[in-house]
C-alpha positions in Angstrom: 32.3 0.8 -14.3 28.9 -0.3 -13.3 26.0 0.7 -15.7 22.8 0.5 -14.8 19.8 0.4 -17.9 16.1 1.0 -16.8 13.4 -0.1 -19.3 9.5 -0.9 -18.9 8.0 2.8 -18.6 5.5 4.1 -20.1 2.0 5.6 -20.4 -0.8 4.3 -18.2 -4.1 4.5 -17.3 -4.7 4.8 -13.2 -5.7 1.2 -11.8 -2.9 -0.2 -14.3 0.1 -1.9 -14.0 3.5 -1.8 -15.2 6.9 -3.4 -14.8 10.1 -1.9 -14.7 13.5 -3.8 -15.6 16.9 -2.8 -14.7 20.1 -4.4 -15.7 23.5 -3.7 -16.0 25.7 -2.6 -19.5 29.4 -1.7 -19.8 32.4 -3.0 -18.3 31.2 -4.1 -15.4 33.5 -6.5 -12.8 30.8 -8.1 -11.2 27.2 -9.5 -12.0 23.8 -7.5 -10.8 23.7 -10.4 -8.3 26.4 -9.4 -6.4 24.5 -6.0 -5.7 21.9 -4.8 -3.1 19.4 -2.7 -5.6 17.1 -0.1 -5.1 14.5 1.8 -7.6 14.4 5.1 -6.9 11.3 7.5 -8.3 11.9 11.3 -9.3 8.7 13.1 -10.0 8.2 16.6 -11.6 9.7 19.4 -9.1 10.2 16.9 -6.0 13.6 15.2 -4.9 14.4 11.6 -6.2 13.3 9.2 -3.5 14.1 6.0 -2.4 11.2 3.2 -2.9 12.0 -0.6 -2.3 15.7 -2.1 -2.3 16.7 -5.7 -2.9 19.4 -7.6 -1.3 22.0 -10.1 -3.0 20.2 -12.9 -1.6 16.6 -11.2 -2.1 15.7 -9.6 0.7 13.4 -6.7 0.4 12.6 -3.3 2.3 10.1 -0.8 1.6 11.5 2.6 2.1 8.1 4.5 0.5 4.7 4.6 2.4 3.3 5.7 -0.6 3.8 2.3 -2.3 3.4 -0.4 0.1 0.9 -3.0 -0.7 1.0 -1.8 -4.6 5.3 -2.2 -5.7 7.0 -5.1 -5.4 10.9 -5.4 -6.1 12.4 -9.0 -7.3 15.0 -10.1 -8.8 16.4 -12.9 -11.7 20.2 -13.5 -11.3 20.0 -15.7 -14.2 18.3 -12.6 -16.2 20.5 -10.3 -14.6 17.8 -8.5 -14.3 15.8 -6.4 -11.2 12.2 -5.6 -11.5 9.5 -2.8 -9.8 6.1 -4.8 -10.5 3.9 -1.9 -9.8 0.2 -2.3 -9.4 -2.5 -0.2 -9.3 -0.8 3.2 -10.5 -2.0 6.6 -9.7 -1.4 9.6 -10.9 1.2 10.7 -8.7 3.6 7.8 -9.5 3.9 9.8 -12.5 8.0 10.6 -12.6 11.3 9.0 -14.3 12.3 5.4 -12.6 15.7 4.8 -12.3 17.9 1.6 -10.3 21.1 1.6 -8.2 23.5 -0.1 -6.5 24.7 1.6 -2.9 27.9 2.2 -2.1 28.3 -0.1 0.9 27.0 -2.6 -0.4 23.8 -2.8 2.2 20.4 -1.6 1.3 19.6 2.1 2.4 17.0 4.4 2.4 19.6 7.5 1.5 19.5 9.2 -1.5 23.4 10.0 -1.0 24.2 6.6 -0.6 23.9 5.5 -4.2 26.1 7.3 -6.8 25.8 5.7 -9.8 22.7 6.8 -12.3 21.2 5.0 -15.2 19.0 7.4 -17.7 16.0 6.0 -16.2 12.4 5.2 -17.3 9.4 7.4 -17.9 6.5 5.9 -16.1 3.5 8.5 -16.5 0.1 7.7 -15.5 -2.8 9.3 -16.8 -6.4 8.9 -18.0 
């Protein structure tokens, strides 16, 4: 079974920066390489959404208006790793991060098409 680990959250001021890491733990068949990823953001009372996905061979969309030109998703198959750089935070990208794989293999901008959760990150940002 595929586990994913989030780590990197945190408290910080608005302007700052932070960078999220997700990797994988468990039994798992395959590599994080093999994966298309996304991070996903859940803030207080609002559904989880979809913010920026990553292909195998490191492709990226943007699924989230609200973080274009400030998140960037990359990845380090030797790492095994996946990262959210996000710069200049606001208040309202205060929530719990978490990453995913989607079912089908292909990036999507679907909640229901990832079903596998990590515990996520707390990312709050505040002065």
């Amino acid at each position: 079974q595929l586990l994913f680990v989030e780590s990197g959250g945190g408290l910080v001021q608005p302007g700052g920066s932070l960078r999220l890491s997700c990797t994988t733990s468990g039994a798992s068949t395959r590599p994080l390489d093999f994966y298309a990823i996304s991070w996903f953001r859940q803030a207080p009372v609002k559904e989880r959404e979809v913010l920026l996905c990553i292909t195998y061979s490191g492709g990226s969309t943007d699924y989230a208006d609200s973080v274009k030109g400030r998140f960037t998703i990359s990845r380090d198959n030797a790492k095994n790793t996946v990262f959210l750089q996000m710069n200049s935070l606001k208040p309202e990208d205060t929530g719990i991060y978490y990453c995913a794989a989607p079912r089908s293999f292909y990036c999507s901008g679907y909640v229901d098409s990832y079903d596998t959760w990590g515990q996520g990150t707390q990312v709050t940002v505040s002065s």
